[in-house]
C-alpha positions as CSV (number, residue, x, y, z in Angstrom):
1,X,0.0,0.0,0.0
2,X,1.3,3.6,-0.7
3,X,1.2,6.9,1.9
4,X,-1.6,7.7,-1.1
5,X,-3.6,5.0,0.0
6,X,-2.9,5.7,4.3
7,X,-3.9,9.2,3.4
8,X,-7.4,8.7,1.8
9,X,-7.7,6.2,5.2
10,X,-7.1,9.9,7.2
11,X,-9.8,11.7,4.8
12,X,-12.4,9.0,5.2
13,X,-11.7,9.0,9.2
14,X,-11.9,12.7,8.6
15,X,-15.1,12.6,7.3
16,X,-16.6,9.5,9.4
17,X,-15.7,12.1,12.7
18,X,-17.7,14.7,11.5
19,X,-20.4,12.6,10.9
20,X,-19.9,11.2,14.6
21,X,-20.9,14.5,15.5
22,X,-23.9,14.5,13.6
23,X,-25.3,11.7,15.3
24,X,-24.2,9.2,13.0
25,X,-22.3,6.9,14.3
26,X,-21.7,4.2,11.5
27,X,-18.7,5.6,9.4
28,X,-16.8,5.3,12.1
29,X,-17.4,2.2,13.0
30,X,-17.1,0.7,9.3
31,X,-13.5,2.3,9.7
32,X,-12.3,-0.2,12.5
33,X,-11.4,-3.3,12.6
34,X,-13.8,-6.8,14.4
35,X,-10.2,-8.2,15.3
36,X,-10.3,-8.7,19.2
37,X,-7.6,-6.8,19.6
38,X,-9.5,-3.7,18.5
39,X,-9.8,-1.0,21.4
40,X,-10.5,2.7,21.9
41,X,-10.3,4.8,25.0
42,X,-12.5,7.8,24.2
43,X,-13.2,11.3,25.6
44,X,-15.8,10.5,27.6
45,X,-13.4,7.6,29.8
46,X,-13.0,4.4,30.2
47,X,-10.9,1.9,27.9
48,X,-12.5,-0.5,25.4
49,X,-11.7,-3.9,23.9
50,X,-12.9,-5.8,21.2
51,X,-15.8,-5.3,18.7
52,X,-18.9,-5.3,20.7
53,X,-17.1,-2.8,23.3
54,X,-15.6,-0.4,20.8
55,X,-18.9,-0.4,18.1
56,X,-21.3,0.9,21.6
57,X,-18.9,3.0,22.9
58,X,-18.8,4.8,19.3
59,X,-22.6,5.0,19.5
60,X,-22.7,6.3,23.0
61,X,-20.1,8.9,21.7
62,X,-22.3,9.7,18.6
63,X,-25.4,10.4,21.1
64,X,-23.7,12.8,23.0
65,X,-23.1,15.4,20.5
66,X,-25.8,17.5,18.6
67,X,-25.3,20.2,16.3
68,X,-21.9,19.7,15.7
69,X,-20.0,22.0,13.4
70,X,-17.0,19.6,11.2
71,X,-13.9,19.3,13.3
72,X,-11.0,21.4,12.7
73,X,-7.7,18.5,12.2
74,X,-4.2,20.0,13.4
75,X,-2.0,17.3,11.9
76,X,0.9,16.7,15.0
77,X,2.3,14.1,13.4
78,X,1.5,11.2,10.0
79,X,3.5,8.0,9.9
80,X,2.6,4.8,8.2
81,X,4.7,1.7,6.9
82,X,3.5,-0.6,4.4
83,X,1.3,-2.1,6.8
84,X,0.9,-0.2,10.4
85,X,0.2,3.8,10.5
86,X,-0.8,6.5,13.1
87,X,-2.0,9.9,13.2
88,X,-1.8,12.2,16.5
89,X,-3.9,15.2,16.2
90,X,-5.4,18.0,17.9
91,X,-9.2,18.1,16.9
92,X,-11.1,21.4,17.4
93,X,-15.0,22.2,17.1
94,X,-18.1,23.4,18.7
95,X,-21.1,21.4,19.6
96,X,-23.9,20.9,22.1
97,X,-22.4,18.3,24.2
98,X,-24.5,16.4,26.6
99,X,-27.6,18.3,27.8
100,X,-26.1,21.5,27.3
101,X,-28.5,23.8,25.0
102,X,-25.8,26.4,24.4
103,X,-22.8,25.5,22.0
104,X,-19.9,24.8,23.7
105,X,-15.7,24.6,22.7
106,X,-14.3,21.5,22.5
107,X,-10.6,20.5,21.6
108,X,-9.4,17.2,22.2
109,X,-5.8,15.5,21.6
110,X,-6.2,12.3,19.5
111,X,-4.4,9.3,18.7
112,X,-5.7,6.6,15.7
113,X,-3.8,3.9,14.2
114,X,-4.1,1.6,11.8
115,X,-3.5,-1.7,10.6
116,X,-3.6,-2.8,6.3
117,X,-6.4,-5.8,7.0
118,X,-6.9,-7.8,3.8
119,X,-5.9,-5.1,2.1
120,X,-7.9,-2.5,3.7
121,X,-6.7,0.1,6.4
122,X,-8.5,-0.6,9.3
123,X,-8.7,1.9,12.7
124,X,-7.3,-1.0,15.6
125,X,-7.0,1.8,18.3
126,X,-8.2,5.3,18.5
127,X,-7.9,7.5,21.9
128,X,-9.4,10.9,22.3
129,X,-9.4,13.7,25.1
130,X,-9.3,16.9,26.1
131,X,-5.8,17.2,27.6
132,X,-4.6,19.5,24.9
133,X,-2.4,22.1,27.0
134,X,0.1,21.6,29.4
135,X,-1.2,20.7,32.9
136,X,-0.2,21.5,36.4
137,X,2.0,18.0,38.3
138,X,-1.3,17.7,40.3
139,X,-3.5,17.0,37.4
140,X,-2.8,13.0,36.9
141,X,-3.4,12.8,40.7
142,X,-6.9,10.9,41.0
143,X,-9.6,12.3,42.7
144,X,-11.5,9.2,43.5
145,X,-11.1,5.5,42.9
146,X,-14.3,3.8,42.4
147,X,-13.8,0.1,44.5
148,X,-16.4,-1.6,42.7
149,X,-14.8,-0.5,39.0
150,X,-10.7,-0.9,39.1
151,X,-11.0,0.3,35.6
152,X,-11.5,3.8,37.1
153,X,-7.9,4.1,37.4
């Protein structure tokens, strides 16, 4: 596969993320993979693993934005090889997140990669959030553990 064929993989995902924030949930999750290694650990928390995992969290993720104008893409960094590539980018929009009635700013720091699958790129990990300044030492300090879910750390 060229960089020509990783870069129409970064248009469609692109594309498939402003339709996320539409509502729409479904070109995003025709970009990743069903392999069981497939995870995502998305703004809104929490770390997901494998298909079933990764395709609701993407429609949870899709319900919470309404009103959502097409994401700005600063490109940190673009690598791929003839079968692995990544992009790290700082996304930028405005949307009615939640319950909120008012449009709000949103920028998040994001991480996808992707793996060639039978000759298709595939997204096998994407991470979003919205850590995209410097923070004070205390900031990685949790607040509060949940005991009944260890994946709160």
């Amino acid at each position: 596969m060229s960089a020509l064929d990783f870069d129409q993989v970064v248009d469609q995902c692109h594309l498939a993320l402003g339709e996320l924030g539409k509502g729409n949930p479904e070109p995003v999750k025709a970009l990743f993979s069903h392999r069981v290694d497939v995870s995502a650990a998305g703004g809104f928390g929490g770390v997901m693993l494998g298909w079933a995992q990764v395709a609701k969290n993407t429609e949870f993720a899709a319900s919470r934005f309404q009103d959502r104008q097409v994401p700005i893409f600063e490109n940190v960094v673009k690598y791929a090889t003839h079968d692995l590539g990544y992009i790290v980018e700082i996304e930028r929009y405005e949307a009615k997140v939640g319950e909120r009635e008012d449009m709000a700013r949103v920028g998040l720091r994001s991480t996808s990669i992707f793996r060639l699958e039978d000759g298709a790129w595939k997204l096998v990990h994407r991470h979003g959030d919205p850590i995209v300044s410097i923070q004070e030492a205390d900031s990685v300090i949790l607040k509060q553990i949940s005991p009944k879910n260890p994946k709160s750390l």
